[in-house]
MARBA-3410 file (N, C-alpha, C, O; in Angstrom, 1 decimal):
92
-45.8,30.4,33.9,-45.6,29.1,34.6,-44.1,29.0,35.0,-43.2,29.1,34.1 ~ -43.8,28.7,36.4,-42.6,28.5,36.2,-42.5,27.6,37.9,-43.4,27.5,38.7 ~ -41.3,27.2,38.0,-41.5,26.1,39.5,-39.9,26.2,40.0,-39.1,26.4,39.2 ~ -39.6,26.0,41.3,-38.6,25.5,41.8,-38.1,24.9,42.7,-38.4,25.1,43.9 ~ -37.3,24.0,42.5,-37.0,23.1,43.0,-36.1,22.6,44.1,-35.0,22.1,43.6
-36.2,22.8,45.4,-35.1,22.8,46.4,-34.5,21.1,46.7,-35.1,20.0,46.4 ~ -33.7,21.2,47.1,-33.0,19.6,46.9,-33.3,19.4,48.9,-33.6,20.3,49.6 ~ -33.0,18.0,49.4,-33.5,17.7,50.7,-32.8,18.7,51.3,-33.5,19.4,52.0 ~ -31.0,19.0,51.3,-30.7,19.8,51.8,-31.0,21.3,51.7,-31.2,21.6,50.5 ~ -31.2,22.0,52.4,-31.9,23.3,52.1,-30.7,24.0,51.3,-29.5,24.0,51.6
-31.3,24.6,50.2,-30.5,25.6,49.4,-28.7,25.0,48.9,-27.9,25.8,48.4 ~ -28.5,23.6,49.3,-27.7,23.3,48.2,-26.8,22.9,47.1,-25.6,22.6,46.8 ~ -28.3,23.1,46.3,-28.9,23.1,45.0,-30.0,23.5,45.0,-31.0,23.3,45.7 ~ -30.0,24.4,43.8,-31.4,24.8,43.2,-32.0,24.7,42.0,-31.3,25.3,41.2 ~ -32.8,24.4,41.5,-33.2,24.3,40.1,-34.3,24.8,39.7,-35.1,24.5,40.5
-34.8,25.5,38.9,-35.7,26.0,37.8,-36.2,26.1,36.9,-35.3,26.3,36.1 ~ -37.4,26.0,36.2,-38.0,25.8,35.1,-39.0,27.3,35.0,-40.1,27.5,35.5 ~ -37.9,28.5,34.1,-39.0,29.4,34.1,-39.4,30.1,32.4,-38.6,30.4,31.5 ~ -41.0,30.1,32.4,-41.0,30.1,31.0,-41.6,31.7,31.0,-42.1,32.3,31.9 ~ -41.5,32.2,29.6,-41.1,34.0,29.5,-42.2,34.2,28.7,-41.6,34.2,27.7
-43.6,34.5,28.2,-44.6,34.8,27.1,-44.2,36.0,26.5,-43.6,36.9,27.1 ~ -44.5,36.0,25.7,-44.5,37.0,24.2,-45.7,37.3,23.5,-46.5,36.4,23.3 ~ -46.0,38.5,23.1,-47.0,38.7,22.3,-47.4,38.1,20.8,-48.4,38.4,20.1 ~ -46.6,37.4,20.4,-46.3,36.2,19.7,-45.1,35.8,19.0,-44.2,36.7,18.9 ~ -44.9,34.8,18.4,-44.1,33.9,18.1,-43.0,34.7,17.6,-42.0,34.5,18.2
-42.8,35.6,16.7,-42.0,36.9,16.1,-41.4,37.3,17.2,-40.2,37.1,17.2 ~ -41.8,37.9,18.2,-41.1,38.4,19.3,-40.5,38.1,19.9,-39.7,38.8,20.4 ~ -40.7,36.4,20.2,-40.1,35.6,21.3,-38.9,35.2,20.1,-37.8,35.4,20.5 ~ -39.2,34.9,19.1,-37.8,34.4,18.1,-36.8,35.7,17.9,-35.6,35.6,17.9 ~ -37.4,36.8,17.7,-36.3,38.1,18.0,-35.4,38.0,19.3,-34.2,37.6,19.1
-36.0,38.3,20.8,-35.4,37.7,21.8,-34.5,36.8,22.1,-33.4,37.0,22.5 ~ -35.0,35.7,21.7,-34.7,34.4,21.8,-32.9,34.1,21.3,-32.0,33.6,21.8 ~ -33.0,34.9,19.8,-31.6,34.7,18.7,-30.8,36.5,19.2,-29.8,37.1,18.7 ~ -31.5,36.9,20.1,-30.5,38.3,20.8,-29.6,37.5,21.6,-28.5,37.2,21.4 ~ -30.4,37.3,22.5,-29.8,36.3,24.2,-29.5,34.9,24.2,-29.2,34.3,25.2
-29.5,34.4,23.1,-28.9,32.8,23.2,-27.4,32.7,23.3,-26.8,31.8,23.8 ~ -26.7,33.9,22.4,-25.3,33.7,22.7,-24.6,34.3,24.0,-23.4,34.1,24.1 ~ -25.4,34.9,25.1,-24.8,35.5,26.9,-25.4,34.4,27.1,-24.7,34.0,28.0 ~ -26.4,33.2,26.9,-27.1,32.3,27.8,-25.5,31.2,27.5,-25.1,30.4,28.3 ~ -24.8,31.4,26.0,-24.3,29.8,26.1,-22.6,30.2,26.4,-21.7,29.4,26.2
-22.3,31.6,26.9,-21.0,31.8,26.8,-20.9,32.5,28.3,-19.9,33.1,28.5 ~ -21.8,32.4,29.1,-22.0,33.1,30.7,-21.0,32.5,31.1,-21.0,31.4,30.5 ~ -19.6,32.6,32.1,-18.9,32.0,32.6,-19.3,32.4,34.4,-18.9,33.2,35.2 ~ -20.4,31.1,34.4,-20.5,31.0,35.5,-20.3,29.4,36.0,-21.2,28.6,35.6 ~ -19.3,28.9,36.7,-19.1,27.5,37.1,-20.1,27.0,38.2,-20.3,25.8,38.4
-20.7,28.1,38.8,-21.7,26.8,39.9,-23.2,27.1,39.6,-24.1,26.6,40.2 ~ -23.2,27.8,38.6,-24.3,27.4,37.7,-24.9,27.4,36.2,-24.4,28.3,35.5 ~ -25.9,26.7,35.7,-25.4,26.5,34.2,-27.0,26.7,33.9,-27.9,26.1,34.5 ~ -27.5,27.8,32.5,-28.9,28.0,32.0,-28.8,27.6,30.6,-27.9,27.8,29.7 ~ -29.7,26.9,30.7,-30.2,25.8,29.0,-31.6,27.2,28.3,-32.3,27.4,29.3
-32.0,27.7,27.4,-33.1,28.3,27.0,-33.3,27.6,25.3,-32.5,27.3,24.5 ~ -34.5,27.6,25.3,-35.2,27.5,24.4,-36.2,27.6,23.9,-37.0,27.7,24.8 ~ -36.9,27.6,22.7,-37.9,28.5,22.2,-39.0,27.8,22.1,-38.7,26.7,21.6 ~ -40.2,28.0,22.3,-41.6,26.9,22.3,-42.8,27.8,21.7,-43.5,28.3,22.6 ~ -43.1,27.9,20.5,-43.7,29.0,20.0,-44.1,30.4,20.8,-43.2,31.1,20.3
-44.4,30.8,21.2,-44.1,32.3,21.7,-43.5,32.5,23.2,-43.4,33.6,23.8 ~ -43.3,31.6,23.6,-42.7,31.6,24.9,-41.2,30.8,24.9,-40.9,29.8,24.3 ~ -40.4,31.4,25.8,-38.8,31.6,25.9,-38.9,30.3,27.0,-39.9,30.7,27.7 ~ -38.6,29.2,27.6,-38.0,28.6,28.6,-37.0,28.6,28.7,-36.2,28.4,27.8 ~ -36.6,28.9,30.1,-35.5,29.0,30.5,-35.2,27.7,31.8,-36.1,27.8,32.7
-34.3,26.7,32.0,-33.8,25.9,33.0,-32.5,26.3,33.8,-31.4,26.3,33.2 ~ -32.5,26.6,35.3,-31.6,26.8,35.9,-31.0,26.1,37.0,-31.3,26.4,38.1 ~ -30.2,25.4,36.7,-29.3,24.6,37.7,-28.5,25.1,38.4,-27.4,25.1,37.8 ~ -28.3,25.6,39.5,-27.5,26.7,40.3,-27.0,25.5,41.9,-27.7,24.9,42.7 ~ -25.8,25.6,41.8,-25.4,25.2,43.3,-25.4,25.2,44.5,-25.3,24.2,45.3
-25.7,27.2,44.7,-26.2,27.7,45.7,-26.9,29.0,45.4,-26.9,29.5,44.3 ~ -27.5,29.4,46.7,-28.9,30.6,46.0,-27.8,31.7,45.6,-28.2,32.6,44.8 ~ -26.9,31.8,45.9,-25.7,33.2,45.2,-25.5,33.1,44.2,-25.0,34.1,43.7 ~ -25.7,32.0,43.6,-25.4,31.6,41.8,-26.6,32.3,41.5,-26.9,33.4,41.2 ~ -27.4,31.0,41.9,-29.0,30.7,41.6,-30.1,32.4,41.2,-31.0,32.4,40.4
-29.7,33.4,41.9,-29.5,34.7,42.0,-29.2,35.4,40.9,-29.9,36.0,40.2 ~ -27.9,35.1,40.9,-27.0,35.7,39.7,-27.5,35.1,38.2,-27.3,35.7,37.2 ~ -28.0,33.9,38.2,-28.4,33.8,36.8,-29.7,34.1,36.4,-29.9,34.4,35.2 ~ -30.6,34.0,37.4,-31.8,35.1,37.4,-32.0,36.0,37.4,-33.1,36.3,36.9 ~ -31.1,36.9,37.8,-31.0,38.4,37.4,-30.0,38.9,36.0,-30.1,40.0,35.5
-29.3,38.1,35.7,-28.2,38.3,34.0,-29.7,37.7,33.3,-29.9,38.2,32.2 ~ -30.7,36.8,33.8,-31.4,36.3,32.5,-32.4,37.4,32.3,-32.6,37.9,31.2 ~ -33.0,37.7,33.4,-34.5,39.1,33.2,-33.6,40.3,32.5,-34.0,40.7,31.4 ~ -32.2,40.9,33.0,-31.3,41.8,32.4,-31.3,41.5,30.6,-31.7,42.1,29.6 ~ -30.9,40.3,30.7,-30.6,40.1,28.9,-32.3,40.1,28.3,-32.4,40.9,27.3
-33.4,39.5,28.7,-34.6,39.5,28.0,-35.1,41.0,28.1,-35.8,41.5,27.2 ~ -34.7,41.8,29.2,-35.6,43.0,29.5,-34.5,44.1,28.4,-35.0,45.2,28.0 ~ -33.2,43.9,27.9,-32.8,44.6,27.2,-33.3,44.3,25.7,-33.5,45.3,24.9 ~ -33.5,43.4,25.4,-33.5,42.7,24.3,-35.3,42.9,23.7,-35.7,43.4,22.6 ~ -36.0,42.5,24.6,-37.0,44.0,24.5,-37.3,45.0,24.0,-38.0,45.3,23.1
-36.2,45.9,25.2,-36.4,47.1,24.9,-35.7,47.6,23.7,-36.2,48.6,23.3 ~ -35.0,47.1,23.1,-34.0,46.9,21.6,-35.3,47.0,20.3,-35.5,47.8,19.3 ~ -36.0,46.0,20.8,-36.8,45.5,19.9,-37.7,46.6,19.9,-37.8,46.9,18.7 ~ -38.4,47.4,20.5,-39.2,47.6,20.9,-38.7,49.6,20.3,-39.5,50.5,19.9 ~ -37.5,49.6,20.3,-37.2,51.0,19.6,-37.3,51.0,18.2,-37.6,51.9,17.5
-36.6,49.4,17.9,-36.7,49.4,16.3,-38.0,49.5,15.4,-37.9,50.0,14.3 ~ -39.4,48.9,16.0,-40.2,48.3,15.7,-40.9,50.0,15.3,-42.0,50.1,14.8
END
């Protein structure tokens, strides 16, 4: 599930609501406590990601300025979950 939201002006502002499934609740909380500290320490000024955990699934909210942010925090977020994964996934 996930949605986005263009403002009247085209592109900006953009905003996002995208949520991440997990094969359950263990997984998504391993993830979740990997990538929470790049989600709250990203120094990015024109745009800002909120995540949090909702039993097995990761939401993520993105407020981005313009789609070159908006971009960049979508791709550092799939990067940090798809590593954090694969981490998981060697240990296991």
């Amino acid at each position: 599930m996930w949605g986005i939201n263009i403002s009247e002006k085209i592109l900006e502002s953009i905003n996002s609501d995208i949520q991440v499934d997990f094969k359950d609740e263990k997984q998504a909380k391993i993830v979740y406590d990997s990538i929470l500290l790049e989600f709250e320490t990203a120094p990015d000024y024109r745009s800002s990601m909120e995540l949090t955990l909702d039993g097995n699934s990761i939401k993520i909210k993105i407020d981005a300025e313009d789609a070159t942010s908006f971009r960049a925090s979508i791709n550092s977020a799939i990067k940090w979950i798809k590593l954090a994964v694969e981490i998981n996934e060697l240990v296991e």
